[in-house]
N, CA, C and O of each residue as an XYZ file, in Angstrom:
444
protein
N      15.507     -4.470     42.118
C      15.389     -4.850     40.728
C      16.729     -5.424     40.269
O      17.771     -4.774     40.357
N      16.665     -6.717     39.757
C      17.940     -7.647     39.000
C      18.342     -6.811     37.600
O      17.500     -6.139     37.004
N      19.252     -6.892     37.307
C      19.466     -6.379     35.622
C      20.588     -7.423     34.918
O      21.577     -7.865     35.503
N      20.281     -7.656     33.804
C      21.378     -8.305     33.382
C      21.973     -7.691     31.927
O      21.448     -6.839     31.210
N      23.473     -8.541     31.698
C      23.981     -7.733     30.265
C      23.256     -8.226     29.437
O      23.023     -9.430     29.553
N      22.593     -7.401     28.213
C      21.462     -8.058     27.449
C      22.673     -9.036     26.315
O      22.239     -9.580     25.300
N      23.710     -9.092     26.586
C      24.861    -10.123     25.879
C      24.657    -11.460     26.708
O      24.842    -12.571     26.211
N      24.333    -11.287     27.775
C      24.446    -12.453     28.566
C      22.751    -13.006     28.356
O      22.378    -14.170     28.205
N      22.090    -12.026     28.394
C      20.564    -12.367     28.258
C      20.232    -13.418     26.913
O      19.570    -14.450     27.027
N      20.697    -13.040     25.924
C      21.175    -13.294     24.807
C      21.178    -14.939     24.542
O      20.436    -15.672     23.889
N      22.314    -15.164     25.324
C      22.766    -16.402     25.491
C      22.260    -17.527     26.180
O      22.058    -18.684     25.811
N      22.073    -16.863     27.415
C      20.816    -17.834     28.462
C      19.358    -17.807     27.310
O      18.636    -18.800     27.407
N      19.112    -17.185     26.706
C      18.070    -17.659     25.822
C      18.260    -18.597     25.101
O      17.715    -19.700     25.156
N      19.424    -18.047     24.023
C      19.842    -19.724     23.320
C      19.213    -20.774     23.478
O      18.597    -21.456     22.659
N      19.414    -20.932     24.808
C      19.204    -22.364     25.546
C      17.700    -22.920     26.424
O      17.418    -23.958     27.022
N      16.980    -21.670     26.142
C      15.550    -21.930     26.572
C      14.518    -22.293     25.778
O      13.411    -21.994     26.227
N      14.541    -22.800     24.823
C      13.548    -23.351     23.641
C      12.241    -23.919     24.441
O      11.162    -23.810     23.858
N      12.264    -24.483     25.665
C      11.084    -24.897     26.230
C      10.364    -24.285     26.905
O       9.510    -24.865     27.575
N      10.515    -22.822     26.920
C       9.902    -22.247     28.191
C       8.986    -21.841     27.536
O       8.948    -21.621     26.325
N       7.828    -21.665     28.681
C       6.110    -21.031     28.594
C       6.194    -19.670     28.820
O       5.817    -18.791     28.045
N       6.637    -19.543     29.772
C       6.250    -18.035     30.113
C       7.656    -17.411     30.971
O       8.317    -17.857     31.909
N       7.732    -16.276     30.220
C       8.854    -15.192     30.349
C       8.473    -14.027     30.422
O       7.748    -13.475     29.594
N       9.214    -13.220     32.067
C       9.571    -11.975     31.977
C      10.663    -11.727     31.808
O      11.605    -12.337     32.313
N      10.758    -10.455     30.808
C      11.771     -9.558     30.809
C      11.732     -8.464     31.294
O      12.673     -7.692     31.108
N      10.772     -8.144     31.951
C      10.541     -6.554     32.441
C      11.696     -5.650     33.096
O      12.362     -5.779     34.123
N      11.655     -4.590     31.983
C      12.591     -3.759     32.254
C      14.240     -3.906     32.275
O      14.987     -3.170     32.919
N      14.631     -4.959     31.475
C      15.504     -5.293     30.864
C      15.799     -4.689     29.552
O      14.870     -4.545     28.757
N      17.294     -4.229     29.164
C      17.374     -3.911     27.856
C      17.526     -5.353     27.087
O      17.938     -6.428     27.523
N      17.137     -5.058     26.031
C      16.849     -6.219     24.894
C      17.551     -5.136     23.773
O      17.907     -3.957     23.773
N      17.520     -6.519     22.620
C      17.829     -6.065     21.145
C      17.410     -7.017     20.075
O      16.746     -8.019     20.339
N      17.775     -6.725     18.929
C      16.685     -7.876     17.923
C      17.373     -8.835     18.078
O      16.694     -9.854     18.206
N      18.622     -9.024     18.137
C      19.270    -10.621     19.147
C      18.050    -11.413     19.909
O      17.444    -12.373     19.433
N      17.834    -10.853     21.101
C      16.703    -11.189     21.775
C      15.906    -11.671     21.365
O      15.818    -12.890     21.514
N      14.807    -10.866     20.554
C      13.886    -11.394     19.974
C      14.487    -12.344     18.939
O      13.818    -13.343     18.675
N      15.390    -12.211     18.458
C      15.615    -13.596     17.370
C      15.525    -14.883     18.143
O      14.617    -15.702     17.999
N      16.651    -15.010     19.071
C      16.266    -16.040     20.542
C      15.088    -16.247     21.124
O      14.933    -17.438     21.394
N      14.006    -15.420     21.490
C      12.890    -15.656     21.621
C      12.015    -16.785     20.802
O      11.370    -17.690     21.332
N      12.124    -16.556     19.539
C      11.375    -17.763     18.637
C      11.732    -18.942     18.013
O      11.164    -19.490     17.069
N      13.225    -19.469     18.925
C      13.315    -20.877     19.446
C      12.578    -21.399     20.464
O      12.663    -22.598     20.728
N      11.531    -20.320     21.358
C      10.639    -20.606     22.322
C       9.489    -21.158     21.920
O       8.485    -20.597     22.359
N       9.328    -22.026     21.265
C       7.608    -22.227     20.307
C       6.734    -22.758     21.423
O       5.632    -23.229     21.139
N       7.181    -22.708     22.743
C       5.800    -23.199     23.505
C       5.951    -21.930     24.493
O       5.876    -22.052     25.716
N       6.191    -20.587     23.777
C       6.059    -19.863     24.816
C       4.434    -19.154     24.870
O       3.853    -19.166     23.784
N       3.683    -18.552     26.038
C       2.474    -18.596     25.361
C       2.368    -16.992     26.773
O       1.467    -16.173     26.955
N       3.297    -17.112     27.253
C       3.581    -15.723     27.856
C       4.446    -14.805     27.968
O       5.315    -15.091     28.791
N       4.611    -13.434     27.286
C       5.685    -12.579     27.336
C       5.584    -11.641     27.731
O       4.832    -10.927     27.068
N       6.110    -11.082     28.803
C       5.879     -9.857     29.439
C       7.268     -8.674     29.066
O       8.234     -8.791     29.820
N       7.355     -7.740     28.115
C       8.279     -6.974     28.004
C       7.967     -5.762     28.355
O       8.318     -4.911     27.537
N       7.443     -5.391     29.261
C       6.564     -4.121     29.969
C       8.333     -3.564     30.246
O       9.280     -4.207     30.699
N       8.259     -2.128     29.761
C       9.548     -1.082     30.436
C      10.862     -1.498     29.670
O      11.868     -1.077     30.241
N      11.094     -2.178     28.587
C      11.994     -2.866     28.449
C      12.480     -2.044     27.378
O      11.714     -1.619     26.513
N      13.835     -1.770     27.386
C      14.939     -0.880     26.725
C      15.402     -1.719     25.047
O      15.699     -2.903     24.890
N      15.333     -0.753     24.108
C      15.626     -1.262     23.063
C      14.777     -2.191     22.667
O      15.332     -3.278     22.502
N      13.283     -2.178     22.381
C      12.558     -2.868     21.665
C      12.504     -2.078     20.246
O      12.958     -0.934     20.247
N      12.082     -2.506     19.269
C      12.551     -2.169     17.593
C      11.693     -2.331     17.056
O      10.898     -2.860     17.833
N      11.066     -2.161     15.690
C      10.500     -2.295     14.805
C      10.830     -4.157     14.206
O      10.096     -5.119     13.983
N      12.445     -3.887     14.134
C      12.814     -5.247     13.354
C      13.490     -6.120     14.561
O      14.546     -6.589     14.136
N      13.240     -6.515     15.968
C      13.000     -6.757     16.700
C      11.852     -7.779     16.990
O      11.954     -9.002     16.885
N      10.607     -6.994     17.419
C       9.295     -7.715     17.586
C       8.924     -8.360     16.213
O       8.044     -9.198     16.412
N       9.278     -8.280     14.844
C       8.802     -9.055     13.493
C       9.173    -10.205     14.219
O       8.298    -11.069     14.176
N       9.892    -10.423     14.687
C      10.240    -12.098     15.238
C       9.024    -12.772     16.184
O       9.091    -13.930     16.596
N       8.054    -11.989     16.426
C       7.293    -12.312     17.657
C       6.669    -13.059     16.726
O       6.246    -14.106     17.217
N       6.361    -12.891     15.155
C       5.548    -13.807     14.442
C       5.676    -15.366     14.587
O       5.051    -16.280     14.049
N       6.803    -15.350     15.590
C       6.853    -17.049     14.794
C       6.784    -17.955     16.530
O       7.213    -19.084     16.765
N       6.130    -17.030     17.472
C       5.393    -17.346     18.230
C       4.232    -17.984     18.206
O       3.648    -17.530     19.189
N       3.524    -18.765     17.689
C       2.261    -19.003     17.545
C       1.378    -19.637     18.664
O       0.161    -19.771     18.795
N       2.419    -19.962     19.391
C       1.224    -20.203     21.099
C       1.175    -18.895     21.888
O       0.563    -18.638     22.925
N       2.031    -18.076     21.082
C       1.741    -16.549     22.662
C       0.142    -16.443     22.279
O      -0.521    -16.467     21.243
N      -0.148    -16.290     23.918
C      -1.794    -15.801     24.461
C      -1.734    -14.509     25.198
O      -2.639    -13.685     25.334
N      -0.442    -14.470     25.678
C      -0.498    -13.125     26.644
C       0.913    -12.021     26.294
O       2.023    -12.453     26.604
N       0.825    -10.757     25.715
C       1.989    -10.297     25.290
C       1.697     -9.154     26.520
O       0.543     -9.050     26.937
N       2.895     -8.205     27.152
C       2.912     -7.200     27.839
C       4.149     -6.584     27.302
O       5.301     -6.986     27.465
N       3.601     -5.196     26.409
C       4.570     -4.527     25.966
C       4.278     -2.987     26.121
O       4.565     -2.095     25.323
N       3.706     -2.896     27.212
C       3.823     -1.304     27.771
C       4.853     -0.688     27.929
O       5.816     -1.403     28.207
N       5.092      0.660     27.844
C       6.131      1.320     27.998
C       7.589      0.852     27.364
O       8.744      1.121     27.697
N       7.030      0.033     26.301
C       7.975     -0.498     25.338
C       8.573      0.063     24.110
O       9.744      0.101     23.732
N       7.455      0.495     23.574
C       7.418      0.622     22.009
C       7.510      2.110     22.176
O       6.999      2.631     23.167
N       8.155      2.856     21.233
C       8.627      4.133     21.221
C       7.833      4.857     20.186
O       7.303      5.923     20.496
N       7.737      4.493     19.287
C       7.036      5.191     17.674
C       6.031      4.237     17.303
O       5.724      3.126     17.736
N       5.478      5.184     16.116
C       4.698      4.687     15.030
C       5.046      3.383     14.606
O       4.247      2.491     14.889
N       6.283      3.029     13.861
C       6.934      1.972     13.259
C       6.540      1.016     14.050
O       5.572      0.380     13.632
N       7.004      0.684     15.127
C       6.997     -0.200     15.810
C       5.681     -0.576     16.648
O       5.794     -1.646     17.246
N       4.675     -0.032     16.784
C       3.174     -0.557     16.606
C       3.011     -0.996     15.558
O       2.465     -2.094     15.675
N       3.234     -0.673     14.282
C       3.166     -1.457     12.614
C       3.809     -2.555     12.716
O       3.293     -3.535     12.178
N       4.921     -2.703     13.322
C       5.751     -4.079     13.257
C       5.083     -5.265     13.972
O       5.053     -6.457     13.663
N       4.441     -4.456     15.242
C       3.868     -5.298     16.052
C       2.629     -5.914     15.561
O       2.493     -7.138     15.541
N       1.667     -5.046     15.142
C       0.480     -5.348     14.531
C       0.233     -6.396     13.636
O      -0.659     -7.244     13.618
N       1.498     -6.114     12.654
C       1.832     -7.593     11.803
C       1.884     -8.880     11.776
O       1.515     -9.798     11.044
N       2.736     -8.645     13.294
C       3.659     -9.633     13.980
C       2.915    -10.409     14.991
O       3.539    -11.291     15.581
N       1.314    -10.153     15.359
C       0.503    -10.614     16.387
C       0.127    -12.254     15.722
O      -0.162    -12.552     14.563
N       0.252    -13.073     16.853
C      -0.314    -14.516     16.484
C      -1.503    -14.605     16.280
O      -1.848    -13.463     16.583
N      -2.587    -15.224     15.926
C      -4.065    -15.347     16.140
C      -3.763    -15.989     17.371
O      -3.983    -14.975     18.034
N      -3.523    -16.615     18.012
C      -3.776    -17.730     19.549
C      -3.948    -15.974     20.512
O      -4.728    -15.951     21.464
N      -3.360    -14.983     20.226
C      -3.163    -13.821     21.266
C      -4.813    -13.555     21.725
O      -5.792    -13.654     20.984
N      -4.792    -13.144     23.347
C      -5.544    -13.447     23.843
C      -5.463    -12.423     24.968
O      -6.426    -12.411     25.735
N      -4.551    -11.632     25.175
C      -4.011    -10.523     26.153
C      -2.675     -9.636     25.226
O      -1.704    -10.031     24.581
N      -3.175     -8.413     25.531
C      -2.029     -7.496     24.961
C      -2.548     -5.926     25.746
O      -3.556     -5.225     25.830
N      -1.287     -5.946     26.165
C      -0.976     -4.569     27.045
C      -0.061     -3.742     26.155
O       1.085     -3.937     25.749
N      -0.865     -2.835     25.996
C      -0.299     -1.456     24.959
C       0.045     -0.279     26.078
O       0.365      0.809     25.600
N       0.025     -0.345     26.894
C       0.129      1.166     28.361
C       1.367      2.125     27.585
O       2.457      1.885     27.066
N       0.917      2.773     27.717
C       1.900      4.012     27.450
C       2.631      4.214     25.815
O       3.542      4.878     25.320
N       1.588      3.175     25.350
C       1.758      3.700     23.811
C       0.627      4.387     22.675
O       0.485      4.151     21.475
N       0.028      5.164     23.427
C      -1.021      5.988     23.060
C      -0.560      6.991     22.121
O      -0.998      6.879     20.976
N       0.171      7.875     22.347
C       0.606      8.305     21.528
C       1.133      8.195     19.879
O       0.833      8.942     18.947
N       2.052      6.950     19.877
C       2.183      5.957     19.004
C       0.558      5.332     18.088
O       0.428      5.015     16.906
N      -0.146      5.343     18.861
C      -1.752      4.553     18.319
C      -2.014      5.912     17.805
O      -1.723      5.841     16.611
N      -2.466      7.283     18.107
C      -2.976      8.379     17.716
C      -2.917      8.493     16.216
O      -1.752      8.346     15.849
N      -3.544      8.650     15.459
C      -3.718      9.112     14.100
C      -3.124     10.240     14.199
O      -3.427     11.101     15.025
N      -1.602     10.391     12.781
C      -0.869     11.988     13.134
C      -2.168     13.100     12.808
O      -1.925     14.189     13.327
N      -2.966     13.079     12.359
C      -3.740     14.257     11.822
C      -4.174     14.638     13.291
O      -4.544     15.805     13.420
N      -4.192     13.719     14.593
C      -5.027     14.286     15.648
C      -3.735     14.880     17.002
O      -4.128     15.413     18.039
């Protein structure tokens, strides 16, 4: 497994405005990231499955994705909040979404 400094990740994004489809799996990220992410407007695949430091105010940026079809954010999302952020934040074009290991998070607290 590759890892990189999510400072450096950061930056090599900057500069990717054209890309379709991106993994980050299992990379730490931060709302940097995702801010960089939505200079990607033809991205239409994101895989953040395992990935360290995903946020509430983070993924709000995924809104301005509007070609993502395929999101993978298993073992991502930590809390409540951040399924709300996400939920918001979904494009209509979405067409695949991997929630794995955020069940807990989905549970209604009363249950």
């Amino acid at each position: 497994m590759s890892s990189i400094p999510v400072s450096c990740l950061n930056e090599l994004l900057q500069h990717c405005c054209t890309i379709k489809k991106l993994s980050l799996e299992s990379l730490e990220v931060n709302e940097q990231t995702f801010s960089c992410l939505k200079k990607a407007q033809d991205l239409d695949t994101l895989n953040l499955c395992l990935c360290q430091g995903v946020s509430p105010s983070g993924v709000i940026h995924l809104k301005a994705l509007t070609k993502l079809e395929s999101l993978n954010i298993a073992w991502a999302l930590r809390d409540r909040m951040g399924i709300i952020a996400l939920i918001d934040s979904l494009s209509h074009s979405l067409k695949r979404l991997n929630l794995s290991g955020c069940r807990d998070s989905l549970l209604d607290p009363g249950n």
